[in-house]
KEDRENBA-975547 format. One record per residue: y, x, z of N, C-alpha, C in turn. Coordinates in Angstrom, 1 decimal, padded with zeros to 4 digits. Atoms other than C-alpha are relative to their C-alpha. Layout:
N
PT n_north n_east   n_up ca_north ca_east  ca_up c_north c_east   c_up
PT       Y      X      Z        Y       X      Z       Y      X      Z
...
//
This chain:
277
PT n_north n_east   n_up ca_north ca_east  ca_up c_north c_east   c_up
PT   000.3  000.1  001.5   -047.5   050.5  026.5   000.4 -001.4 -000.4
PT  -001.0  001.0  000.8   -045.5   048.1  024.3  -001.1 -000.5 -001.0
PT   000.3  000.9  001.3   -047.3   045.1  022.2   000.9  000.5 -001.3
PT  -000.9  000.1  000.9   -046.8   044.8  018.9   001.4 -000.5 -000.5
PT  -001.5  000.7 -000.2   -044.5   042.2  019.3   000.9 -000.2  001.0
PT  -001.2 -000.6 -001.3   -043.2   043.7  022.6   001.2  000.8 -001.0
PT  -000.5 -001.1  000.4   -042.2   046.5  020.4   000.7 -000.4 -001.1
PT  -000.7  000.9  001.2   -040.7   044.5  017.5   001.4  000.0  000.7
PT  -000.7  000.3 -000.5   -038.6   042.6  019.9   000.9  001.0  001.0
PT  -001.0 -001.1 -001.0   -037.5   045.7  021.9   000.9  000.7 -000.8
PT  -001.1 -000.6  001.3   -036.4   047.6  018.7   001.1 -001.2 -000.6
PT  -001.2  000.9  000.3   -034.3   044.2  017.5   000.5 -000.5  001.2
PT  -000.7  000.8 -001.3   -032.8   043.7  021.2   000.8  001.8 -000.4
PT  -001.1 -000.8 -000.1   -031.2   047.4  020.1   000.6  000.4 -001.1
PT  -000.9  000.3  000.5   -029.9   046.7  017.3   001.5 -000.8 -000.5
PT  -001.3  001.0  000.1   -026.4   045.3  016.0  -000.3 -001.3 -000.3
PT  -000.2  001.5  000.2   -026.0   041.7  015.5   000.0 -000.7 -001.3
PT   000.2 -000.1  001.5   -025.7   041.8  011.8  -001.3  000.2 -000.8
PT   001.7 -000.4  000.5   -029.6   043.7  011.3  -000.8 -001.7  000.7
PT   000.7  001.0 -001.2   -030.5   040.7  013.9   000.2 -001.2 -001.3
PT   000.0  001.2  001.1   -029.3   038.1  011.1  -000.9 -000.1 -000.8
PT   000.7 -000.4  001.3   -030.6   039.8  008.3  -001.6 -000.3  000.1
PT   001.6  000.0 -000.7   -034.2   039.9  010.0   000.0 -001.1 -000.3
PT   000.3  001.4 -000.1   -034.2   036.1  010.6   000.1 -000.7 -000.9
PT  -000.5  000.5  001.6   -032.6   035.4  007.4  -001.3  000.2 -001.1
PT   001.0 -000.5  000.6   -035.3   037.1  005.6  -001.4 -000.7  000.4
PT   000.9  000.8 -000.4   -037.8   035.4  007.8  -000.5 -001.2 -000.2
PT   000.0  001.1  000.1   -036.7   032.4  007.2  -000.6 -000.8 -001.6
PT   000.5  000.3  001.8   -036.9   032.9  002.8  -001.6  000.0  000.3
PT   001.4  000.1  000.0   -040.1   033.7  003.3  -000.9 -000.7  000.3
PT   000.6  001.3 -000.5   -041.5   031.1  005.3   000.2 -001.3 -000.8
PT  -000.7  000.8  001.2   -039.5   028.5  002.6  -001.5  000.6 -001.0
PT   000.4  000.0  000.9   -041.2   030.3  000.0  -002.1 -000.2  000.0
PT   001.5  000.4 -000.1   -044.8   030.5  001.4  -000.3 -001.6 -000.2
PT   000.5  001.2 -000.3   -045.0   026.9  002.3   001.0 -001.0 -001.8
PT  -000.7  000.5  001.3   -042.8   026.1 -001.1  -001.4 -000.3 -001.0
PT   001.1  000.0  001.6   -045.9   027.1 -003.6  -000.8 -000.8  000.5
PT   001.3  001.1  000.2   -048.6   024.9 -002.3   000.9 -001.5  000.2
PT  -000.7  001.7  000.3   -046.2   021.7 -002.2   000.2 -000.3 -001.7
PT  -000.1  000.1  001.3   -045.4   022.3 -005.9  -001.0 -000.2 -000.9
PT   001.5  000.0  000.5   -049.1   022.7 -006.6  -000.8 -001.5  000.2
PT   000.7  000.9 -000.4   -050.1   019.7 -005.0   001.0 -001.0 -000.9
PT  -000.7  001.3  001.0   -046.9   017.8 -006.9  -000.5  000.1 -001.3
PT   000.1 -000.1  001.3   -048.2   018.7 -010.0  -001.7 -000.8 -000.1
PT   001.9  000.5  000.3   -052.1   017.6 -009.6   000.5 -001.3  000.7
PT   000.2  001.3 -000.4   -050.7   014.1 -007.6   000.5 -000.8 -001.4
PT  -000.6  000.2  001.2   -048.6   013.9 -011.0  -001.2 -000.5 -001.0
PT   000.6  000.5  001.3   -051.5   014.1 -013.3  -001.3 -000.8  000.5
PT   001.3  001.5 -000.5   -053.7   011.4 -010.9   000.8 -000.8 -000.1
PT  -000.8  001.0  000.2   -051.2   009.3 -011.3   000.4 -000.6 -001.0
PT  -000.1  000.4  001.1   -051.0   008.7 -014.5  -000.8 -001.0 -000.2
PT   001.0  001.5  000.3   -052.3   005.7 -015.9  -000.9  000.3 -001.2
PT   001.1 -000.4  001.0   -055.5   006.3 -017.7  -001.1 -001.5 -000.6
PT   001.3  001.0  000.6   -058.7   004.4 -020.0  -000.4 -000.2  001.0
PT   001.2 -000.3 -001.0   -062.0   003.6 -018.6  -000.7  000.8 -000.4
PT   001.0 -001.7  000.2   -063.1   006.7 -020.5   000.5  001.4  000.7
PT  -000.1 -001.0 -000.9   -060.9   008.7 -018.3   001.4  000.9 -000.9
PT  -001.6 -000.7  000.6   -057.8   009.7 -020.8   000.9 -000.6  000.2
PT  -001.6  000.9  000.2   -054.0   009.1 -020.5  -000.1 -000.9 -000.6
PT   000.0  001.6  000.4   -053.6   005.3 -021.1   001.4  000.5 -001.2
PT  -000.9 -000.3  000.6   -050.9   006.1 -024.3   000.5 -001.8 -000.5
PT  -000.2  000.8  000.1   -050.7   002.6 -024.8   001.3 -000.8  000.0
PT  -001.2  000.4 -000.3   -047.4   000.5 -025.3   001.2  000.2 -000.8
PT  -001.2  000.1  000.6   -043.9   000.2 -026.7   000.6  001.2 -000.3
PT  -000.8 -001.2 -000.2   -042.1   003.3 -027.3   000.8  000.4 -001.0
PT  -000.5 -000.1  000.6   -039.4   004.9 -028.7   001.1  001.2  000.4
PT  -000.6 -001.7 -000.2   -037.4   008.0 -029.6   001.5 -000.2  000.3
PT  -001.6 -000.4 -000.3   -033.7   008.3 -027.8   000.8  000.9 -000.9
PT  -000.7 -001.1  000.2   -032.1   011.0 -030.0   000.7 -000.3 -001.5
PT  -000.9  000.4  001.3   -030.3   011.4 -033.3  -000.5  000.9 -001.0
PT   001.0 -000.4  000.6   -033.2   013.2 -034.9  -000.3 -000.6 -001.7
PT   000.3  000.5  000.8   -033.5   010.6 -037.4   001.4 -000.2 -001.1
PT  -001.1  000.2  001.4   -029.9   011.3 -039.3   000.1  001.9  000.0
PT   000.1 -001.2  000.1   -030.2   015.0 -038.5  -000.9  000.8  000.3
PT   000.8 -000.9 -001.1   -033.1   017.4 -037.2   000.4  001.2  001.1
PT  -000.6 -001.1 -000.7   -031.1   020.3 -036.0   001.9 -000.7  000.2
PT  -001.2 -000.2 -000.9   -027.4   020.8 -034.2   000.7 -000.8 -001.1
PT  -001.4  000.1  001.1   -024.4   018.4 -036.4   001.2 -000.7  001.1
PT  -001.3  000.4 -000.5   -021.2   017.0 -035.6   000.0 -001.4 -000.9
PT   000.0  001.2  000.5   -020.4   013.3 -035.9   000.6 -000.1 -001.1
PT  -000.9 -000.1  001.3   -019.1   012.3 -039.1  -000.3 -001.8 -000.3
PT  -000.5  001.6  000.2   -018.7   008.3 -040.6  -001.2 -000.2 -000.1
PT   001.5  000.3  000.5   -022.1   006.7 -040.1  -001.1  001.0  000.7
PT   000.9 -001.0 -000.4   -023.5   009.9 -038.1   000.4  000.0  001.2
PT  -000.6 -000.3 -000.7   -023.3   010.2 -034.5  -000.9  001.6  000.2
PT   000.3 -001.1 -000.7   -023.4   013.9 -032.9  -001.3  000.3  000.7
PT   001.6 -000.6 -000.7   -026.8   015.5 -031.9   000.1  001.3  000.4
PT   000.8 -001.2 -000.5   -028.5   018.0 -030.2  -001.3  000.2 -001.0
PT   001.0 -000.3  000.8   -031.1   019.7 -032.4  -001.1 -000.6  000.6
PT   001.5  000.2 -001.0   -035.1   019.0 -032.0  -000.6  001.4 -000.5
PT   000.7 -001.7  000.8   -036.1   022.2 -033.9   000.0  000.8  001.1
PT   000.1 -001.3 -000.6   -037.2   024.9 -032.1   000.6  001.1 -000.2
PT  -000.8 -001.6  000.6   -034.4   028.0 -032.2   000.8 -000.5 -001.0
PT  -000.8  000.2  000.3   -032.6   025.5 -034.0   000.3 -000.1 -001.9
PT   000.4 -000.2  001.7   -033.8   026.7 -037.7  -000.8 -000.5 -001.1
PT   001.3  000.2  000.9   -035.9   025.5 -040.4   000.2  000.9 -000.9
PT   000.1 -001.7  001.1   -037.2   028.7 -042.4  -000.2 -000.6 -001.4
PT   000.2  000.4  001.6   -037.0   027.5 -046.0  -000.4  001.2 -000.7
PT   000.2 -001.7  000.8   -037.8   029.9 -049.0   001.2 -000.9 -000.7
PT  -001.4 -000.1  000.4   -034.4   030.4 -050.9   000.3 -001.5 -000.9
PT  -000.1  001.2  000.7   -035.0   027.7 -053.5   000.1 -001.3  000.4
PT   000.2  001.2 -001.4   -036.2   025.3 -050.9   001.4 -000.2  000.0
PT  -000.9  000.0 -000.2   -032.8   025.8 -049.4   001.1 -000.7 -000.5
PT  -001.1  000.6  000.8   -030.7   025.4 -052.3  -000.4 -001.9  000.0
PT   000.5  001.4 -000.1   -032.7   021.8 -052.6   000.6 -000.8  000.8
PT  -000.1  000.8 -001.1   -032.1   021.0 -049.1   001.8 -000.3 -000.2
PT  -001.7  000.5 -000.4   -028.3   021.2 -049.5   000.0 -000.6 -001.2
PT  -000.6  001.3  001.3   -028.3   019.2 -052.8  -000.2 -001.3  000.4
PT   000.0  001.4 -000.9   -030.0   016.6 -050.8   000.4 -000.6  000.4
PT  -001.2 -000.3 -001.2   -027.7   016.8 -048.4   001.7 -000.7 -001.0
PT  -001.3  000.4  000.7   -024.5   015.9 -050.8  -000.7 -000.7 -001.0
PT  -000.3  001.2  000.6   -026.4   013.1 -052.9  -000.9 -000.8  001.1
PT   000.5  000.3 -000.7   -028.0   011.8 -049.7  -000.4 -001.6  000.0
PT  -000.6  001.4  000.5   -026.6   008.2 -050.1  -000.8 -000.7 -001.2
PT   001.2  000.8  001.5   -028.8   007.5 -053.5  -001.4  000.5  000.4
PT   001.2 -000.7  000.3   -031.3   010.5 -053.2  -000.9  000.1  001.3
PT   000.7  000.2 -001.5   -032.9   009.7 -049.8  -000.9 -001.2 -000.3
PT   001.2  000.6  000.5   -036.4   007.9 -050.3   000.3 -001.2  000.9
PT   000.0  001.5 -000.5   -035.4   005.2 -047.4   000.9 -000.6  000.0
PT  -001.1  000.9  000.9   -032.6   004.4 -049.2  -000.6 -000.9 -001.2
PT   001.0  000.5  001.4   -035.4   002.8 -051.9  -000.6 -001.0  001.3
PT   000.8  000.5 -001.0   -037.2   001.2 -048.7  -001.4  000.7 -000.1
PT   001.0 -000.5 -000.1   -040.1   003.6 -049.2  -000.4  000.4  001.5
PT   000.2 -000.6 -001.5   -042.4   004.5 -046.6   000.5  001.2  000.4
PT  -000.9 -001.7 -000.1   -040.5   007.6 -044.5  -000.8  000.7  000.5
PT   000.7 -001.1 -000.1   -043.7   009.3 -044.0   000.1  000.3  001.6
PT   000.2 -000.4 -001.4   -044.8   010.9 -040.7   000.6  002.1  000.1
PT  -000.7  001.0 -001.4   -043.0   012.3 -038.6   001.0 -000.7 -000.3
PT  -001.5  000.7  000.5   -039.9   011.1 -039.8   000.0 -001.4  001.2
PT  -000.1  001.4  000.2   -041.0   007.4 -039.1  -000.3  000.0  001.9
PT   000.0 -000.1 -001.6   -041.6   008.6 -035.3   001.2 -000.4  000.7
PT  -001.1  000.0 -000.9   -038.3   009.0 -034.2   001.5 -000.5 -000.7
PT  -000.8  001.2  000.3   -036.3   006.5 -036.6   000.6 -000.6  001.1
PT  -001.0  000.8 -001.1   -034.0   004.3 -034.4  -000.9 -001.2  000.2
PT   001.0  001.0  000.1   -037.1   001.4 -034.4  -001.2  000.3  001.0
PT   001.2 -000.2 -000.8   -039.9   001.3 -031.8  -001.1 -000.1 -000.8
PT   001.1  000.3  000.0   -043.5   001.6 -032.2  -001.4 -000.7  001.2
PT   000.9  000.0 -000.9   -046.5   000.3 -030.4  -001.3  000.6 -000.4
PT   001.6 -001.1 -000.1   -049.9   002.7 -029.9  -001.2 -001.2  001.1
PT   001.3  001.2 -000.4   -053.0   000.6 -029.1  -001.3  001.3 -000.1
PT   000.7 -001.1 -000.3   -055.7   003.3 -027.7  -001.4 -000.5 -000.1
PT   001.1 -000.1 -000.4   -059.5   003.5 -027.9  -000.6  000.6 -000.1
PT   001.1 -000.8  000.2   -062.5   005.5 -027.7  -000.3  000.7 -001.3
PT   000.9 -000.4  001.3   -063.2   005.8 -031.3   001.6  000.3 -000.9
PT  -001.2  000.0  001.0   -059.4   005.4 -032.8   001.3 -000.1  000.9
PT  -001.2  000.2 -000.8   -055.9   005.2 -031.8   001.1 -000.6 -001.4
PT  -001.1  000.6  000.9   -053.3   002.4 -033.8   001.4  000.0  000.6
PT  -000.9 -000.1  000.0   -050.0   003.4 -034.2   001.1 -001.3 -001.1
PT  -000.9  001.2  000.5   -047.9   000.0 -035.4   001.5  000.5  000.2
PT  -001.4 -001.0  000.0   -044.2   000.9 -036.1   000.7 -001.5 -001.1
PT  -001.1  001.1  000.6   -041.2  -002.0 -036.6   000.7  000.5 -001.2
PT  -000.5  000.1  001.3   -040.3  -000.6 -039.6  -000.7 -000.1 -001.1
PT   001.0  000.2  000.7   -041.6  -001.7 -042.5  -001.3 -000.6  000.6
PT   001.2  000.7 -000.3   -044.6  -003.4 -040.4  -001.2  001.4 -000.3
PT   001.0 -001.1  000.5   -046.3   000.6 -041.4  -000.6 -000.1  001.5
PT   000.5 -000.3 -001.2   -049.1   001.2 -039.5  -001.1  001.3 -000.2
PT   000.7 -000.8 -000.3   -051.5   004.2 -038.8  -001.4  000.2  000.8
PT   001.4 -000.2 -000.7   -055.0   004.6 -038.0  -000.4  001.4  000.3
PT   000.7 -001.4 -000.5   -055.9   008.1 -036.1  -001.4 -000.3  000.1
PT   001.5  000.2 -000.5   -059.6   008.2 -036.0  -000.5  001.4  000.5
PT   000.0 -000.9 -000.8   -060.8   010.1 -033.6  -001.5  001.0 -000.2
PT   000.6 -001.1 -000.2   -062.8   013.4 -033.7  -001.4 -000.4 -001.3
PT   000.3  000.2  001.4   -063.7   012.8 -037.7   000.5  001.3 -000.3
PT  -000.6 -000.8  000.7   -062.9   015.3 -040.2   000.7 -001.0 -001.1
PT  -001.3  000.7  000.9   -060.2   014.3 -043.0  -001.7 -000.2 -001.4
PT   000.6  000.1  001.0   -061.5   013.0 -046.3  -000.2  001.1 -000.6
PT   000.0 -001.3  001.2   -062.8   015.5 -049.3   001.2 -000.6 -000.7
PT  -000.6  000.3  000.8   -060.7   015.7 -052.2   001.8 -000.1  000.7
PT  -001.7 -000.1 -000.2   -056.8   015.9 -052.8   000.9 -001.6 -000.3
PT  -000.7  001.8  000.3   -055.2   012.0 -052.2   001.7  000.6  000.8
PT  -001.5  000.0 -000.1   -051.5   011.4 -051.7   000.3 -001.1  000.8
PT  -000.1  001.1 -000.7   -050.3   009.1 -048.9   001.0  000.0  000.4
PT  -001.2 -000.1 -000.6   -047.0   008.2 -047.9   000.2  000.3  001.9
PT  -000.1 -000.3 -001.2   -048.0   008.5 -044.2  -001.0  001.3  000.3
PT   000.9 -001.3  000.3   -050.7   011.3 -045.0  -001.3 -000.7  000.8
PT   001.7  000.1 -000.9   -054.6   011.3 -043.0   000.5  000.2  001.4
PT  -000.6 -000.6 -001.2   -054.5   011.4 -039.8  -001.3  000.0  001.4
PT   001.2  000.0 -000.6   -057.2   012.9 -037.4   000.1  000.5  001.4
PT  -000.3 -000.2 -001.4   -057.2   012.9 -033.5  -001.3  000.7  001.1
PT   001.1 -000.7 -000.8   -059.2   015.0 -030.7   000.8  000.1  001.2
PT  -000.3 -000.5 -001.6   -058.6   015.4 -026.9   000.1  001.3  000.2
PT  -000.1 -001.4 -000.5   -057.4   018.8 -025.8   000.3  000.1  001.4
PT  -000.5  000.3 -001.8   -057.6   018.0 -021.6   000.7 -000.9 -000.3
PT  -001.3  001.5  000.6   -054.5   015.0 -021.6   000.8  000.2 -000.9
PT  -000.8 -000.1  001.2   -053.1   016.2 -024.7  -000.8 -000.7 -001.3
PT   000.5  000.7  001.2   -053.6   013.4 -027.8   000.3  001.0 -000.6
PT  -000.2 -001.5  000.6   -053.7   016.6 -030.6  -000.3 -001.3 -001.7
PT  -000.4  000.4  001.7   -053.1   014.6 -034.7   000.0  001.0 -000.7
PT   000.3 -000.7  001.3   -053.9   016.4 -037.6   000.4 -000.6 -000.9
PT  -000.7  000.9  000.5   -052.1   015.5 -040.1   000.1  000.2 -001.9
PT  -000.4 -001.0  001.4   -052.2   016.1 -044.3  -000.4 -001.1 -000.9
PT   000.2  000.8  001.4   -053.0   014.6 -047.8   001.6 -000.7  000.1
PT  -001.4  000.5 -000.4   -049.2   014.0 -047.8   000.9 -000.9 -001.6
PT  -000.6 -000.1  001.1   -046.9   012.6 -050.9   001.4  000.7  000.0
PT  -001.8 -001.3 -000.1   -043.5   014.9 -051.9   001.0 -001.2  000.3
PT  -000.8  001.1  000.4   -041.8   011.5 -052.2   001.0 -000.8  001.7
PT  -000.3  000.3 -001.2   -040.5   011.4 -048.3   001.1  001.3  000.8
PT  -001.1 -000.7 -000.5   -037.6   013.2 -046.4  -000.5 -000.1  001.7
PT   000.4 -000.1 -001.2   -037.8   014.4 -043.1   001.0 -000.6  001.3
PT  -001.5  000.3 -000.5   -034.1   013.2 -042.2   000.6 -000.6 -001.2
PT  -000.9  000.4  000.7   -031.3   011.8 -043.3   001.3  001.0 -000.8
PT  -001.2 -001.0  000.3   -029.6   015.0 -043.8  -000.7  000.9 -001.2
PT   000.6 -000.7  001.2   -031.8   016.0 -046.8  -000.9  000.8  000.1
PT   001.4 -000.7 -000.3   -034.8   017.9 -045.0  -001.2 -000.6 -000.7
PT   000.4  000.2  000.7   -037.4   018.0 -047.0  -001.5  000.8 -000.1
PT   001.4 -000.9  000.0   -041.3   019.2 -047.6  -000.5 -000.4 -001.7
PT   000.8 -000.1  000.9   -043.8   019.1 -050.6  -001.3 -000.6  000.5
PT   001.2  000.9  000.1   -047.2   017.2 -051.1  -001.3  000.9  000.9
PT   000.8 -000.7 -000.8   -049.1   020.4 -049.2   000.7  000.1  001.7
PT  -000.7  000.0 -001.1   -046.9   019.5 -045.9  -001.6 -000.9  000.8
PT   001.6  000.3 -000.9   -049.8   019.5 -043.0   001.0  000.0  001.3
PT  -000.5  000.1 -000.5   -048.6   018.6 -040.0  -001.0 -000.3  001.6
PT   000.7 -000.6 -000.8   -050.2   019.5 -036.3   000.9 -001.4  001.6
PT  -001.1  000.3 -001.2   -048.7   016.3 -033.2  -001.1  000.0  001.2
PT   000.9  000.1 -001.4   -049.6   016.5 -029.9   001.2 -001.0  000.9
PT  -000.3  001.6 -000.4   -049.0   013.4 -027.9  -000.3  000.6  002.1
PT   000.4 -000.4 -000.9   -048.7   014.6 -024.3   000.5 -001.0  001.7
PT  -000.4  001.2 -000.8   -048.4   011.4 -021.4   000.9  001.3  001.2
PT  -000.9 -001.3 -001.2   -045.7   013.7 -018.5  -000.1 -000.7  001.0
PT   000.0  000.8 -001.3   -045.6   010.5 -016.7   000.1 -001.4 -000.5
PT   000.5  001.1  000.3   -045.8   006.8 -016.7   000.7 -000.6 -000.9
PT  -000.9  000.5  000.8   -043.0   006.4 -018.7   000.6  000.8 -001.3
PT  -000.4 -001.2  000.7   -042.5   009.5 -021.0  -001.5  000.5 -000.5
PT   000.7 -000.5  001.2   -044.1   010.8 -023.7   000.2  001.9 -000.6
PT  -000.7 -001.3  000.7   -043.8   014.4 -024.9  -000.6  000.3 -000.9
PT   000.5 -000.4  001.4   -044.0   014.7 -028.0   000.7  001.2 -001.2
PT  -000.4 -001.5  000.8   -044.3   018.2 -030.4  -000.6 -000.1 -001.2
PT   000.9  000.2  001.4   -044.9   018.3 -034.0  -000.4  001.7 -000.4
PT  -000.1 -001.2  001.0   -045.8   021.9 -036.0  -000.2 -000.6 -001.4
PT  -000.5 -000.1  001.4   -044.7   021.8 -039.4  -000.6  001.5 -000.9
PT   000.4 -000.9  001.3   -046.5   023.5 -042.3   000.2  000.0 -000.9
PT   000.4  000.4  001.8   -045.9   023.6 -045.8   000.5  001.3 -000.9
PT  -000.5 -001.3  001.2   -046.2   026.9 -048.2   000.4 -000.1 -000.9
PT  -001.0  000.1  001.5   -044.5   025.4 -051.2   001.5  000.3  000.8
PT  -001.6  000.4  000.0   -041.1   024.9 -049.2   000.5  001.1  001.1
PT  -000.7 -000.4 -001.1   -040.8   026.8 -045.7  -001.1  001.5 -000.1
PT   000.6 -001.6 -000.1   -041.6   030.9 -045.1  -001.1  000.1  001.1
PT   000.4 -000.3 -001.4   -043.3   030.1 -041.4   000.0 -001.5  000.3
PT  -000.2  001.9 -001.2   -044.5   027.0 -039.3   001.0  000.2  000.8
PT  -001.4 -000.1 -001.4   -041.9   025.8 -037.4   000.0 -001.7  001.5
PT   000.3  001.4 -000.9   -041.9   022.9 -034.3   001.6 -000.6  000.4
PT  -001.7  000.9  000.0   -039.6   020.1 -033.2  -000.7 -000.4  001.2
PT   000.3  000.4 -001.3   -040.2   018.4 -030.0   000.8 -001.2  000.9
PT  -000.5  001.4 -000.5   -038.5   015.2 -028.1  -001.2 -001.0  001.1
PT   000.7  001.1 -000.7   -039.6   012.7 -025.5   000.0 -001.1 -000.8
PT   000.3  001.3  000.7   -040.8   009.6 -026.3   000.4 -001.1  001.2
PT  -000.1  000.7 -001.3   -039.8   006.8 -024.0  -000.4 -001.8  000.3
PT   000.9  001.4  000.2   -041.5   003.7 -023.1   000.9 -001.5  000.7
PT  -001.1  001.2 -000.5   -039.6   000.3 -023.2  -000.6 -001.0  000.8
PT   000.7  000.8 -001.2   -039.8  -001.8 -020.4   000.8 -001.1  000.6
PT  -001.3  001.5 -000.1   -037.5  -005.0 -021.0  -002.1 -000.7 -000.2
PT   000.6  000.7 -000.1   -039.7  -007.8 -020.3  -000.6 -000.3 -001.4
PT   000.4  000.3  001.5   -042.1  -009.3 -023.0   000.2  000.8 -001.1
PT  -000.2 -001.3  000.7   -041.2  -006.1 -024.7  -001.2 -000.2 -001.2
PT   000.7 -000.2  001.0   -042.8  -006.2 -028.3   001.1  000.4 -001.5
PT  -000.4 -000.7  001.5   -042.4  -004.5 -032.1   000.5 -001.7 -000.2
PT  -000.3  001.1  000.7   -040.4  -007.0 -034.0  -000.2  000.3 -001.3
PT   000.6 -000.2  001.2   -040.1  -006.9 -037.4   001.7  000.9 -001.3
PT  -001.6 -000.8  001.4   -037.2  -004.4 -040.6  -000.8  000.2 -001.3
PT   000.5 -000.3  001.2   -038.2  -005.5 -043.5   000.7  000.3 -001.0
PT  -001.1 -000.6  000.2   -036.0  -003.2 -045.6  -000.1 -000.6 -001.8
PT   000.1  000.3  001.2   -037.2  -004.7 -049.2   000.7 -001.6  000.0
PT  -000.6  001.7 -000.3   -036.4  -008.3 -048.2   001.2  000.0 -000.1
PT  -001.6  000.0 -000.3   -033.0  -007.6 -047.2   001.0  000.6 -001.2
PT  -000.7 -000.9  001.6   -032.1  -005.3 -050.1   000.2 -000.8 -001.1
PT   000.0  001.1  001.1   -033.4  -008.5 -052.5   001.5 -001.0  000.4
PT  -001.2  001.2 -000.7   -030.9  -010.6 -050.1   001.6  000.4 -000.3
PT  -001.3 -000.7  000.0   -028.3  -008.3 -050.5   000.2 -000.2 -001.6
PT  -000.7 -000.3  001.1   -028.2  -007.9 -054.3  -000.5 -001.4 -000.6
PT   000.1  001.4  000.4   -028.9  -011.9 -054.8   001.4 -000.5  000.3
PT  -001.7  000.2 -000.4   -025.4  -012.5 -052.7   001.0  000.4 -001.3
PT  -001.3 -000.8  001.2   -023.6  -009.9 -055.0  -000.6 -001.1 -001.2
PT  -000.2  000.2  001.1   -024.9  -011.3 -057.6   000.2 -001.2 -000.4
PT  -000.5  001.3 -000.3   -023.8  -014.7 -056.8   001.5 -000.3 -000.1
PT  -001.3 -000.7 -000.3   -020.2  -013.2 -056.0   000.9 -000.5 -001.5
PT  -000.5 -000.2  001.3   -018.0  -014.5 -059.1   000.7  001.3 -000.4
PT  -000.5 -000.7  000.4   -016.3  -011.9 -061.2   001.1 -000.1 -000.8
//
């Protein structure tokens, strides 16, 4: 009477040479894949100890950072053109759902861009916009608030944490902005907005009821992942999201400097107007 694994071994000592592979081959995935899942499991929880945290025990969001991409002359898919370089979309599926009139707006935008673009005035560019400009920010974390300082314009932001927004209907160029822990996800609320801000340089555009949902999510010691949802029933049919890393600068003595876009504007049209004619 034959073991189990007498009887294994006696049935594959009479087969061909080919079933004999296949057996071993198959043995082999398997063994890979068992001992695969708990290594992936364990990389993912040494990941989120490793993060650099408070002493209340959240992701440390702290520091220099800034957005790599070309978000800030287009939001979705374009082609380079003079003054534009080539992007990859941040939109989700590539689309923003306008309602029809919206639309038409967006593309008038879009062809008087050069005058009709609000940070062509040096106005504040509103949130998100002012995220992922070509300019760093620094985020300064605590218990009760989180300050978001931003080299352009010297604009800065106060999240206060696990408040509700003001009563009443106010107009801000960077809007309210109200923060809560969801596990290591920083979660921004975001509203009381003014119409007077673009979302791009390519003529995207919202209205004064634009509410806006970011989540601030640390991936690792140097990356940021950051996702907006976008609301607003005057202009778009459907919320829609954008998404991008954030990335943390790490040149030495690394600090916000300073684009003060009014200053320069005065400088510029003091020259010309110095210029004989």
């Amino acid at each position: 009477m034959l073991g189990r694994g007498q009887t294994s071994l006696a049935l594959l000592r009479g087969q061909p040479m080919r079933y004999r592979f296949a057996d071993g081959f198959l043995a082999a995935v398997v063994l890979i894949a068992l001992t695969a899942t708990p290594s992936a499991a364990q990389t993912a929880v040494a990941q989120r100890a490793a993060l650099p945290r408070t002493d209340d025990g959240k992701p440390d969001l702290s520091g220099v950072w800034q957005v790599l991409s070309t978000a800030a002359w287009d939001l979705q898919d374009h082609q380079a053109a003079l003054g534009v370089p080539a992007g990859q979309g941040v939109v989700e599926g590539n689309d923003i759902p306008y309602q029809p009139w919206a639309l038409a707006k967006k593309q008038e935008n879009l062809k008087n861009r050069l005058t009709a673009d609000p940070e062509t005035k040096c106005f504040l560019p509103g949130v998100p916009r002012i995220t992922y400009m070509p300019y760093p920010f620094h985020i300064v974390q605590t218990p009760t608030h989180v300050s978001i300082l931003y080299e352009y314009l010297h604009a800065a932001r106060n999240v206060f944490m696990n408040v509700e927004h003001l009563p009443g209907s106010i107009e801000w160029f960077m809007g309210d902005s109200r923060g809560r822990w969801e596990g290591d996800t920083l979660v921004v609320d975001v509203k009381d907005f003014t119409n007077q801000t673009w979302l791009d340089r390519a003529g995207n555009f919202h209205s004064e009821a634009l509410h806006l949902v970011e989540r601030y999510r640390l991936v690792g010691p140097d990356h940021i992942e950051y996702e907006v949802t976008v609301e607003d029933p005057k202009v778009f049919t459907r919320p829609w999201k954008m998404s991008m890393p954030l990335y943390r600068r790490k040149e030495k003595n690394v600090r916000i400097l300073e684009y003060e876009c009014y200053a320069y504007v005065h400088e510029e049209e003091a020259r010309r107007a110095a210029v004989p004619r």
